[in-house]
NUTI-402338 format. One record per residue: residue number from 1; x, y, z of N, C-alpha, C in turn. Coordinates in steps of 0.1 Angstrom, whole numbers, plus 5000, padded with zeros to 4 digits. Layout:
NUTI-402338
resi,n_x,n_y,n_z,ca_x,ca_y,ca_z,c_x,c_y,c_z
NUM,X,Y,Z,X,Y,Z,X,Y,Z $
...
This chain:
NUTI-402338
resi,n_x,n_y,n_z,ca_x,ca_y,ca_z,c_x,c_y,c_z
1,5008,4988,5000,5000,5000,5000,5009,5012,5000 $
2,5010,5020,4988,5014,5032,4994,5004,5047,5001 $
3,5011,5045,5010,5005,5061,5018,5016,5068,5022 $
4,5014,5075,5026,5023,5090,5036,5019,5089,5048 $
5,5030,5086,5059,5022,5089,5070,5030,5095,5078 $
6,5022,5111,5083,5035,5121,5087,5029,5125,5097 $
7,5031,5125,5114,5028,5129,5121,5010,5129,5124 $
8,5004,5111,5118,4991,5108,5122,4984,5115,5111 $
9,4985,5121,5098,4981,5124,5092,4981,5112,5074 $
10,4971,5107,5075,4979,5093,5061,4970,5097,5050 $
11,4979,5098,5040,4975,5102,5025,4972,5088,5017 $
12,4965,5084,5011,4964,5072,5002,4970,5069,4988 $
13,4965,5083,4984,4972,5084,4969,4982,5090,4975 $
14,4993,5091,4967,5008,5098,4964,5012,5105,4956 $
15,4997,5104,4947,5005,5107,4929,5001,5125,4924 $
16,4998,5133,4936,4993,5142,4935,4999,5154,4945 $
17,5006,5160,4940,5014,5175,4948,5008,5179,4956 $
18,4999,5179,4952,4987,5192,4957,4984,5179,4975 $
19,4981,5172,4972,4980,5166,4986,4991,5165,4994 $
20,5002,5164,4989,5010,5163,5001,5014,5182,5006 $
21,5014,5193,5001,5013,5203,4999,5004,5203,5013 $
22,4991,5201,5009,4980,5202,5019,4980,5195,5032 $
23,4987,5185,5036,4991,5178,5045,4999,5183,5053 $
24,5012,5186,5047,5024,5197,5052,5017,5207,5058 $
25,5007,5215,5051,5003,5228,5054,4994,5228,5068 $
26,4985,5218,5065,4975,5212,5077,4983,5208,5091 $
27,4996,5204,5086,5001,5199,5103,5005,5208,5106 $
28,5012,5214,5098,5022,5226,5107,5018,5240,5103 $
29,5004,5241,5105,5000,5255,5105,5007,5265,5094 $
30,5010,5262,5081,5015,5272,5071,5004,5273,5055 $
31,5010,5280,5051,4997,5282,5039,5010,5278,5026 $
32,5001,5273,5015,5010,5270,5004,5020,5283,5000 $
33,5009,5295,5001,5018,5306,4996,5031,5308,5011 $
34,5032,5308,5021,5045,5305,5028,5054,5302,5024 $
35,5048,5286,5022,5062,5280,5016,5071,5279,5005 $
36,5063,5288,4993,5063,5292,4981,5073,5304,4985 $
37,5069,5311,4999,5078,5323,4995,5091,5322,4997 $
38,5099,5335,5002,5116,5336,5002,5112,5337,5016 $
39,5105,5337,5022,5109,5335,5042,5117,5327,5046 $
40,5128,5332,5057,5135,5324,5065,5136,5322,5080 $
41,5120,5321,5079,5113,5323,5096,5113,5306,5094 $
42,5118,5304,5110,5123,5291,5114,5112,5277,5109 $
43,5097,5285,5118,5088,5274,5112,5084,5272,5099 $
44,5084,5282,5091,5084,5278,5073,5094,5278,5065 $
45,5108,5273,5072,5115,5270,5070,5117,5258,5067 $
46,5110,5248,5083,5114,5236,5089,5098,5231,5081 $
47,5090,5238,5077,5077,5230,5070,5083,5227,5055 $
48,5088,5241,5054,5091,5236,5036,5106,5228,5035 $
49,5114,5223,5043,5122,5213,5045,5113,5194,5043 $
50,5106,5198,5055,5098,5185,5055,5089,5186,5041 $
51,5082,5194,5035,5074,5196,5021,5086,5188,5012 $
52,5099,5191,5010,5106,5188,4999,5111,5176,5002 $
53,5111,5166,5017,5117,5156,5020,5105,5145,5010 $
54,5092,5152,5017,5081,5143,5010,5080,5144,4997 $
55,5084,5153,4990,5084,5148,4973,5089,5147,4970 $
56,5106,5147,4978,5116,5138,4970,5113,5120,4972 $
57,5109,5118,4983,5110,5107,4984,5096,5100,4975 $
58,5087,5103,4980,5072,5100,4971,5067,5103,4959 $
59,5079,5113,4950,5071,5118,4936,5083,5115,4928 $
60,5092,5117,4938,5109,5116,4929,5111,5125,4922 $
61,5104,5138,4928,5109,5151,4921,5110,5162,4937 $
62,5113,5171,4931,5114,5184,4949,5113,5197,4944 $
63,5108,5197,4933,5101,5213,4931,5086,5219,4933 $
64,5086,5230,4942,5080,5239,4947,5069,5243,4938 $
């Protein structure tokens, strides 16, 4: 089976950005446009770290 499971949160499909995007966003309190931006405020920092760990590993790609 694949899913995502990141801090009690589990995705089913994989094959879609936009979900893991929204998952990231949902746990740790940030909006897509955050992580989109140039901030180097610690917690959308440490979100869009973990955002790019998840689609490297699950899409096999890590663009924004």
């Amino acid at each position: 089976m694949n899913y995502i499971a990141y801090a009690g949160t589990y995705i089913q499909s994989i094959n879609k950005k936009e979900e893991i995007f929204n998952a990231v966003c949902n746990e740790l309190n940030t909006t897509i446009e955050q992580l989109k931006s140039r901030t180097r405020k610690r917690e959308v920092c440490d979100a869009r770290h973990i955002l790019l760990y998840l689609l490297r590993k699950h899409l096999k790609r890590a663009s924004l």
